[in-house]
C-alpha positions as CSV (number, residue, x, y, z in Angstrom):
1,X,105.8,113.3,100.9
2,X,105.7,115.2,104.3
3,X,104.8,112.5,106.7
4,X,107.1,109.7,107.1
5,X,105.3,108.5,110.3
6,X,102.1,108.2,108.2
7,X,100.0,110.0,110.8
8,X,98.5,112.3,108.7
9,X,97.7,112.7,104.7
10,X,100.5,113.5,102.1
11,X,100.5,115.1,99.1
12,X,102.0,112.7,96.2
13,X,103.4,114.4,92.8
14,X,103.0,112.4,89.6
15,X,104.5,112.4,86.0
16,X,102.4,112.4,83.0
17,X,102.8,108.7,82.5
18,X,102.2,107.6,86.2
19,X,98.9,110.0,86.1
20,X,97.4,108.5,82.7
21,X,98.5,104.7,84.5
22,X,96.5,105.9,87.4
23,X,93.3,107.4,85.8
24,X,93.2,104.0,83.0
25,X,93.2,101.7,86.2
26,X,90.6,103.8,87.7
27,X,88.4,103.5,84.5
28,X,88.8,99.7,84.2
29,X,88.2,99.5,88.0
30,X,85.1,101.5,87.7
31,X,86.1,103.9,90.5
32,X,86.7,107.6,91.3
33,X,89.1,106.6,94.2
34,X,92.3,106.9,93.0
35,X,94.0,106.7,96.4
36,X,92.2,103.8,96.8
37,X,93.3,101.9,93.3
38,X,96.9,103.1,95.1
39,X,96.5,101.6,98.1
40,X,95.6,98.2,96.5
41,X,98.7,98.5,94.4
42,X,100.8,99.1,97.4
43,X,99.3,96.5,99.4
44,X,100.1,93.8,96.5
45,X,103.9,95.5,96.1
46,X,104.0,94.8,99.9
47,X,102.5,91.3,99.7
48,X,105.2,90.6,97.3
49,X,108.1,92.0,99.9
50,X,107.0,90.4,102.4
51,X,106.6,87.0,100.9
52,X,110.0,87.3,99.2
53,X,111.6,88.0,102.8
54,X,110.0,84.6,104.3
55,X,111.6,83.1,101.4
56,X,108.6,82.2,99.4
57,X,107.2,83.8,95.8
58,X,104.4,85.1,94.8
59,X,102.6,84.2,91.8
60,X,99.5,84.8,89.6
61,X,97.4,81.4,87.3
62,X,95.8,82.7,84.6
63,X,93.0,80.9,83.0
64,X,94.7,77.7,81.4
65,X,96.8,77.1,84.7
66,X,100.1,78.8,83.5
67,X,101.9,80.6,86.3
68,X,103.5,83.7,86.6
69,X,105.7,85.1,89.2
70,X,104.9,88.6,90.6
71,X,108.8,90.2,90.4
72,X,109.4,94.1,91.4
């Protein structure tokens, strides 16, 4: 990353695995945007920060009611 005022774009390197993770999401999300699926994952990684720092949790139900903590 070049720009750690985030005034301007960056270029981001990934690995092999990080790329395939990237392009499946993109697939399943029916999207071309991969900065975008990125920026949804790094708004939910932030979500959880910030939650964690107010001293709450975040969690996911799935569809019979069980609960699941997001954890990073």
């Amino acid at each position: 990353m070049s720009d750690p005022l985030g005034k301007g774009p960056v270029t981001v390197e990934l690995n092999h695995t990080l790329a395939e993770l990237l392009a499946r999401l993109c697939v399943e999300l029916e999207t071309d945007d991969a900065t975008g699926v990125m920026s949804r994952a790094l708004g939910l990684l932030e979500m959880v920060q910030r939650t964690k720092r107010q001293g709450g949790r975040l969690c996911f139900v799935n569809e019979r009611g069980e609960i699941a903590d997001v954890v990073f």
